[in-house]
C-alpha positions in Angstrom: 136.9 -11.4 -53.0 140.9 -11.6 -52.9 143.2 -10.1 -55.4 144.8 -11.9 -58.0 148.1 -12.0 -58.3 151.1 -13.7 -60.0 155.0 -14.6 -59.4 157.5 -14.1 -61.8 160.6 -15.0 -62.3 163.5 -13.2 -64.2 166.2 -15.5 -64.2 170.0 -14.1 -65.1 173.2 -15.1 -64.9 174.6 -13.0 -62.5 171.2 -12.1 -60.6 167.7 -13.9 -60.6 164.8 -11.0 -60.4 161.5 -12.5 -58.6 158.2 -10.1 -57.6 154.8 -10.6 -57.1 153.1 -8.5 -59.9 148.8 -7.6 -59.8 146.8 -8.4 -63.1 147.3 -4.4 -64.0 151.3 -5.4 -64.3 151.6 -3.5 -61.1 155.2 -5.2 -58.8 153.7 -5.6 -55.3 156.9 -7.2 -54.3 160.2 -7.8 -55.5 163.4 -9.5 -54.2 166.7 -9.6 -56.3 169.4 -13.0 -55.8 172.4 -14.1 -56.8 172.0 -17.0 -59.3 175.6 -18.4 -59.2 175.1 -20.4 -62.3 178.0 -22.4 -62.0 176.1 -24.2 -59.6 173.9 -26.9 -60.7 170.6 -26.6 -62.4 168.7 -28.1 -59.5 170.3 -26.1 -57.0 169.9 -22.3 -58.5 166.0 -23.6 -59.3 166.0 -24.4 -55.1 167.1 -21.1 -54.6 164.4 -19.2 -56.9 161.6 -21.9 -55.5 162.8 -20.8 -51.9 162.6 -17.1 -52.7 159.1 -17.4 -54.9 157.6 -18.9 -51.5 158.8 -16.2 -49.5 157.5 -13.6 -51.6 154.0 -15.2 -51.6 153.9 -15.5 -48.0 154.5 -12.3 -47.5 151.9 -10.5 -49.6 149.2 -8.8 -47.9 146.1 -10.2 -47.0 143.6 -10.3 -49.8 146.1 -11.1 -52.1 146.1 -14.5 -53.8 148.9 -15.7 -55.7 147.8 -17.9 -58.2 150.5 -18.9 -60.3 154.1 -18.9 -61.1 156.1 -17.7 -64.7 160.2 -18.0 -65.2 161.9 -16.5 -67.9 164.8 -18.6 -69.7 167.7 -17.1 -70.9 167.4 -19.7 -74.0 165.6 -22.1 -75.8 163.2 -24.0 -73.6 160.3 -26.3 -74.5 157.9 -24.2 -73.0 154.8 -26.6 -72.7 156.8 -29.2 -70.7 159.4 -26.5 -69.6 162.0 -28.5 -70.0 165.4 -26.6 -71.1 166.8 -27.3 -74.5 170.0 -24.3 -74.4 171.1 -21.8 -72.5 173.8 -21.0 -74.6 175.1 -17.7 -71.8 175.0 -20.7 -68.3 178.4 -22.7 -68.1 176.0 -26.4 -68.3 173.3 -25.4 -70.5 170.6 -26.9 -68.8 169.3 -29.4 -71.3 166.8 -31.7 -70.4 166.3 -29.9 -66.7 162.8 -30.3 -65.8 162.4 -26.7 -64.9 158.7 -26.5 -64.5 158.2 -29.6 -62.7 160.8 -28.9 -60.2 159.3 -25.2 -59.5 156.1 -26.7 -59.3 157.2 -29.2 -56.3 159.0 -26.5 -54.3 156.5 -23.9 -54.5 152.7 -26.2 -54.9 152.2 -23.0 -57.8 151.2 -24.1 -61.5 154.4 -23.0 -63.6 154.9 -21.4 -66.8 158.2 -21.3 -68.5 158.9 -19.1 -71.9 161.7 -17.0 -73.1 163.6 -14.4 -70.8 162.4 -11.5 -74.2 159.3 -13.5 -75.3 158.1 -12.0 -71.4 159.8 -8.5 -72.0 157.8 -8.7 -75.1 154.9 -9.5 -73.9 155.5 -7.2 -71.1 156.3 -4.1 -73.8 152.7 -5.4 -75.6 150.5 -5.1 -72.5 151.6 -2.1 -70.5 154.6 -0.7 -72.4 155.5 0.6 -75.9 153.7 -1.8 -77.8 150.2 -1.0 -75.8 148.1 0.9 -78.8 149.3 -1.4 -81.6 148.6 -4.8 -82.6 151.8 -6.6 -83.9 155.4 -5.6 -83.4 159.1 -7.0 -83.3 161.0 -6.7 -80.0 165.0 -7.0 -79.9 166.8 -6.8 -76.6 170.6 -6.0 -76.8 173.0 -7.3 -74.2 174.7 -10.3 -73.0 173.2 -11.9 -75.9 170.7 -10.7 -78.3 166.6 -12.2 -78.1 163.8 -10.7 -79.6 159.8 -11.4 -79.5 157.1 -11.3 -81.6 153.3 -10.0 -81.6 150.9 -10.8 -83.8 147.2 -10.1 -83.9 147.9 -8.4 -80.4 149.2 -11.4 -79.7 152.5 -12.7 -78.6 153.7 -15.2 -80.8 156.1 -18.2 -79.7 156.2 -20.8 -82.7 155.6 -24.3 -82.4 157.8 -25.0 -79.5 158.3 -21.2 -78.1 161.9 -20.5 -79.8 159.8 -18.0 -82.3 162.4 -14.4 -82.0 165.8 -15.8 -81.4 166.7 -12.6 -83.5 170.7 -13.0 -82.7 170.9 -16.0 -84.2 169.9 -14.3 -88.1 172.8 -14.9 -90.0 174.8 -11.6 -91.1 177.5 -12.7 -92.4 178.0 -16.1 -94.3 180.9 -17.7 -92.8 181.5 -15.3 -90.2 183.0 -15.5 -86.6 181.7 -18.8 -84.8 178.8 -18.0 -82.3 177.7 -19.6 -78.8 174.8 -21.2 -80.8 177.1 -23.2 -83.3 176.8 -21.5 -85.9 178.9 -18.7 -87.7 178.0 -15.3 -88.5 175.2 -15.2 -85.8 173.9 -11.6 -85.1 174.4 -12.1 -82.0 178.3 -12.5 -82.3 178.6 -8.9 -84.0 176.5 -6.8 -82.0 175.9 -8.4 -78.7 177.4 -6.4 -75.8 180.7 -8.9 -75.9 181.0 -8.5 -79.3 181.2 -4.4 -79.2 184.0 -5.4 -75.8 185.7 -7.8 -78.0 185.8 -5.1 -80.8 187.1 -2.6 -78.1 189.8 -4.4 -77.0 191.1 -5.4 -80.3 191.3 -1.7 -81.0 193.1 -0.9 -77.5 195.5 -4.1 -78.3 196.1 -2.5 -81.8 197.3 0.6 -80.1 194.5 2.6 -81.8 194.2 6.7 -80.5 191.0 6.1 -78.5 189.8 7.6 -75.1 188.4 3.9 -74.0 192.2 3.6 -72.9 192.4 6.3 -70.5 188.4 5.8 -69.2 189.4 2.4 -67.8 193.2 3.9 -67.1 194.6 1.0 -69.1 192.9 -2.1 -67.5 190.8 -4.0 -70.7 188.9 -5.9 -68.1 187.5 -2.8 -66.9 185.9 -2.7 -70.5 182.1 -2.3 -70.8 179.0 -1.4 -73.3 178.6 1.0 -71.1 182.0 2.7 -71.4 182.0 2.6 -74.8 178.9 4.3 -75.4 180.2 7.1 -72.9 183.0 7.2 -74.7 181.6 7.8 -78.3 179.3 10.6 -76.8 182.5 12.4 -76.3 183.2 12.1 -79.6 185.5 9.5 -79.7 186.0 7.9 -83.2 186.8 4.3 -82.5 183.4 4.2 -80.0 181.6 6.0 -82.3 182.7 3.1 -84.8 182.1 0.2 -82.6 178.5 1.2 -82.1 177.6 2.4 -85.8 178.5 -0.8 -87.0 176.4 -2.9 -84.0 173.6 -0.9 -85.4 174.4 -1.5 -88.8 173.9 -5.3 -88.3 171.1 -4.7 -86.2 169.1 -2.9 -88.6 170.3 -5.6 -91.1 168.5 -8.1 -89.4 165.7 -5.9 -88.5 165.2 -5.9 -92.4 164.9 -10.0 -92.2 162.5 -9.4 -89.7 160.1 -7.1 -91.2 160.0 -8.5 -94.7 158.2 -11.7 -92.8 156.4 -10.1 -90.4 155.2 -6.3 -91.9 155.3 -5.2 -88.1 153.7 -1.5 -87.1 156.7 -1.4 -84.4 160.0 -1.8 -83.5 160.8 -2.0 -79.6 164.2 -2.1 -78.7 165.8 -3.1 -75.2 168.4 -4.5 -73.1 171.7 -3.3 -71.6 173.2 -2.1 -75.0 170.1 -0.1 -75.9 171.0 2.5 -73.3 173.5 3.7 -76.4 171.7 6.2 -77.3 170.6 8.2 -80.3 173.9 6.8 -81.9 172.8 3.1 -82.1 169.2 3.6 -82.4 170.2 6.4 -85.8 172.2 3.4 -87.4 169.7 0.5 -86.8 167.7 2.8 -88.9 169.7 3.4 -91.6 171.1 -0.1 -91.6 167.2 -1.0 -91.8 166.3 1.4 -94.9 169.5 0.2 -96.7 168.3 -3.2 -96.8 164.7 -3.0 -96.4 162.8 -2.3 -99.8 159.4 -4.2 -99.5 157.8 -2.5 -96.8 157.8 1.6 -96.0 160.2 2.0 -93.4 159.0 5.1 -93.0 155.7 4.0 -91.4 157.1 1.5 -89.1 157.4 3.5 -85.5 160.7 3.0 -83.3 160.5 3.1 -79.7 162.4 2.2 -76.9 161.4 -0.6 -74.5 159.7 1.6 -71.6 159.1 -0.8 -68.4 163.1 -0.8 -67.7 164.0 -3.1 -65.4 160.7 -4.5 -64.2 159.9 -5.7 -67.2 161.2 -9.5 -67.1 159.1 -10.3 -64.0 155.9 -8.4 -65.3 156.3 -10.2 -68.3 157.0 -13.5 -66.7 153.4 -13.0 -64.0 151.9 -11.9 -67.2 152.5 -15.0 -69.1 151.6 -17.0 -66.2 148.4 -15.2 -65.8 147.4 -15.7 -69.4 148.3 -19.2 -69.1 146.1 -20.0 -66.1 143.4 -18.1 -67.0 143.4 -19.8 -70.5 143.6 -23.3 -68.2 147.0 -24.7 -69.5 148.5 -24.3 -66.4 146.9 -25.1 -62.7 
């Protein structure tokens, strides 16, 4: 009897993660390409459907690949997997028919959901979220996506858009975000918003080591530098990421108060902070939350790194064929 086994797809703006992952969430195979999203819609999917084929025919024998699952960075409607918004991709990709042109390249039934609904989902079955049966995932990067599980099971909404968590309102007529709207989480604590906050300080000639770290160049400004420079202490860093938190855990509050979750997983790129972010979530959480015990609601950090968009993605494609939406 051959092994089951499942594509999926972790599509990104920069780079598009593919891997053939088991039914135990196990990557048998993995291939990393460019996306070059300027490009047409139709022309990165080729690329992806090119790549997906080549993975499967290069499993080993006794390994079946049954099915494919892609993970959109934006709102999608997942049972006809069409795009609605990718708010992050230069032409947004409404009305591409994603999972209809996937499922012509490759001959594989296609599910689409959510680039963080699949981390979720991921987290849920072989990560953080494994011994507990609902939680709220936020990812932090680029842009900021979250997932919900409920009943130990992921929940999506009527039209799979349930945990766009950056686009809480924080503040009432506040900055304008990519969605449309103003005061988006997302535009305060995404990793561009703690750059744009950097480099406002550097322009405003505020004493800070981000200056000499990137030896005066702003576009040599990262997430990543800011966070290595508030562990040295630096104030303006230290700043920047207190109040990301802040707003974090301000939403977070939202969040709870509707769903009563056991956990909190947080991931993405900005996560990787540290104590500092993850110590002002909190207290931006207890500050605001007041009709659930914070104190019972356990914190973790998303555990499956970078793997988990393409587990997440086979494993939604697994639970989808075995259910018999797709194939």
């Amino acid at each position: 009897m051959s092994e089951r086994a499942f594509l999926g797809v972790d599509l990104g703006g920069t780079n598009t993660k593919i891997a053939v992952v088991d039914e135990d969430g196990k990557v048998l195979q993995r291939s990393t390409i460019p996306t070059r999203a300027m490009r047409k819609a139709e022309e990165v999917i080729e690329d992806i459907a090119q790549e997906a084929v080549r993975l499967k025919e290069s499993v080993t024998a006794g390994v079946s690949v049954e099915a494919l699952g892609i993970g959109i960075p934006g709102l999608i409607d997942w049972k006809e997997g069409v795009g609605i918004l990718l708010p992050n991709f230069p032409n947004k990709w409404k009305g591409v028919p994603i999972k209809r042109l996937l499922e012509e390249r490759t001959s594989l039934p296609v599910a689409v959901i959510n680039d963080v609904r699949a981390i979720t989902l991921a987290e849920k079955r072989f990560g953080a979220g494994r011994e507990v049966t609902s939680m709220a995932m936020v990812a932090i990067g680029t842009g900021i996506g979250g997932g919900v599980v409920i009943n130990g099971e992921l929940y999506i909404g009527k039209d799979g858009s349930a945990g766009e968590f950056g686009h809480i309102t924080v503040e009432p007529q506040g900055v304008r975000c990519g969605c449309g709207n103003r005061g988006c989480l997302e535009a305060y604590a995404s990793g561009p918003a703690m750059v744009a906050s950097a480099l406002r300080a550097l322009v405003q000639q505020n004493d800070t080591l981000i200056r000499d770290m990137v030896e005066g160049d702003l576009n040599r400004v990262t997430p990543r530098v800011i966070a290595e420079a508030a562990g040295k202490g630096d104030e303006i860093a230290k700043e920047i990421i207190t109040r990301a938190g802040f707003y974090i855990g301000q939403a977070l509050s939202n969040i709870c108060v509707v769903v009563n979750p056991e956990m909190i997983v947080i991931g993405g790129g900005v996560a990787q902070a540290g104590d500092l972010l993850f110590e002002s979530i909190w207290r931006g959480l207890k500050e605001r939350l007041f009709m659930a015990p914070v104190d019972t609601i356990k914190f973790s950090p998303a555990l499956l790194g970078m793997d988990a968009g393409v587990v997440g993605t086979a494993t939604w494609a697994k639970e989808q064929w075995t259910k018999g939406v797709i194939g």
